[in-house]
C-alpha positions as CSV (number, residue, x, y, z in Angstrom):
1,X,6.2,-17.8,-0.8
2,X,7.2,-16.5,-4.3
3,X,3.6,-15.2,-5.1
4,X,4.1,-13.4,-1.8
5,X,7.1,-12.0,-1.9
6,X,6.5,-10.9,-5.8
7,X,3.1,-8.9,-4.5
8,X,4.8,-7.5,-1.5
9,X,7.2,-6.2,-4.6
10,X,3.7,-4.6,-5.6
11,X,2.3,-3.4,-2.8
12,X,5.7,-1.5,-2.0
13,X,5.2,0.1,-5.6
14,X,1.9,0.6,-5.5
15,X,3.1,2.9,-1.7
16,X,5.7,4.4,-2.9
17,X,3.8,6.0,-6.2
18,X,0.9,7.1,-3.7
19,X,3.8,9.0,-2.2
20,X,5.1,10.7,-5.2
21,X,1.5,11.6,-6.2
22,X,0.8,13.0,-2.8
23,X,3.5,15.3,-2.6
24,X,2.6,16.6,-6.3
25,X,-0.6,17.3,-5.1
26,X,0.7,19.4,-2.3
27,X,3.6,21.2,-3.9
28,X,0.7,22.2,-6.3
29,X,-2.1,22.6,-4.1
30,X,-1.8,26.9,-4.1
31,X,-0.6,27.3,-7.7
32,X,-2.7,24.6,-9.7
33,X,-5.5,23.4,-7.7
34,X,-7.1,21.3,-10.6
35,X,-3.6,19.5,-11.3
36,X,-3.1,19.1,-7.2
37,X,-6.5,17.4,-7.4
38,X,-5.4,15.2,-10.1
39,X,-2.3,14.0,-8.1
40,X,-4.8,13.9,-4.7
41,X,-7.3,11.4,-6.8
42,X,-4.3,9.2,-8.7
43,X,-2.3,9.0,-4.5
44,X,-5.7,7.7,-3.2
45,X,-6.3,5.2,-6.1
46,X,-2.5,3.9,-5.4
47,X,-3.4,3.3,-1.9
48,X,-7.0,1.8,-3.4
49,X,-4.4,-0.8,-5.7
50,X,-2.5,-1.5,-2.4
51,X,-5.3,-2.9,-0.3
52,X,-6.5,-4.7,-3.2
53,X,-2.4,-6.8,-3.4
54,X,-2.6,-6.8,0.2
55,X,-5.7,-9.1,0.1
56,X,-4.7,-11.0,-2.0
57,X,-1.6,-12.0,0.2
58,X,-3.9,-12.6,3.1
59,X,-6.4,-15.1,0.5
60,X,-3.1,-16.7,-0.8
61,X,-2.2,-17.4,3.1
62,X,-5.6,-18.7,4.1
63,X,-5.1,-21.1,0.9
64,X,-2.1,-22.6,2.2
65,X,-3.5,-22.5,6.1
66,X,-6.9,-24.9,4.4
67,X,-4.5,-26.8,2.3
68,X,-2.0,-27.4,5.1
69,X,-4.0,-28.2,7.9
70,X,-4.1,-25.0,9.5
71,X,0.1,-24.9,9.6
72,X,1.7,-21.9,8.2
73,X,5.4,-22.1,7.9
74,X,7.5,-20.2,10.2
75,X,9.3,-18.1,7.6
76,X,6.1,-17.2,5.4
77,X,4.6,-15.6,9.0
78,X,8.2,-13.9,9.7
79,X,8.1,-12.7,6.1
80,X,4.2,-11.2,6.0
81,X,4.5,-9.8,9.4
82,X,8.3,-7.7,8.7
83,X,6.5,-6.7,5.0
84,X,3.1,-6.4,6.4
85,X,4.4,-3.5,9.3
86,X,6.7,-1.9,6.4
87,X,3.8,-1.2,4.8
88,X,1.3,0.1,7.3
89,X,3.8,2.4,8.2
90,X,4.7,3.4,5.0
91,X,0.8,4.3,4.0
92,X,0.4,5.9,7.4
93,X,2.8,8.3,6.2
94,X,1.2,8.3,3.0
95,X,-2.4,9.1,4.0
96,X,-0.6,11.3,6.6
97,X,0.2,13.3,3.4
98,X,-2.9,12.9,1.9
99,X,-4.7,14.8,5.3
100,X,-2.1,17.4,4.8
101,X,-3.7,18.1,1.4
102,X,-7.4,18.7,2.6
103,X,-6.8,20.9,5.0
104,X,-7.5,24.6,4.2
């Protein structure tokens, strides 16, 4: 449950700097395209850095389910679904962003 908890830590990082990078990019999408750009490229590789945490939290799961006879305990599936949701939601609004910057 630690290494979970330590790379929902992560993912939650990873999120919230793909935020920060997506609204650079679009308070300097008009002004300085080539920066904006920048940001636009660094949000998307943030969200590229949470997928990869977020499998790994799904292989260490599938570890424990082989190693434990298919049992998962209760509170490691109460804590990956509350995290898991957080996050969706949180890179929803994120990639929300993100579609903001490519339109014209």
């Amino acid at each position: 449950m630690k290494d979970i908890e330590e790379l929902s830590d992560q993912i939650e990082n990873e999120i919230e700097s793909a935020e920060c990078y997506a609204k650079c990019a679009l308070n300097h999408k008009e002004n300085r395209p080539q920066l904006a750009d920048t940001y636009y490229r660094i949000a998307n590789d943030k969200l590229t850095h949470m997928g990869l945490l977020h499998t790994q939290v799904v292989n260490i799961i599938e570890e424990y389910k082989k190693q434990n006879e298919n049992q998962v305990p209760e509170a490691m599936k109460i804590l990956y679904e509350i995290l898991h949701r957080k996050h969706i939601e949180h890179a929803a609004a994120v990639k929300g962003m993100l579609a903001l910057y490519k339109e014209p």
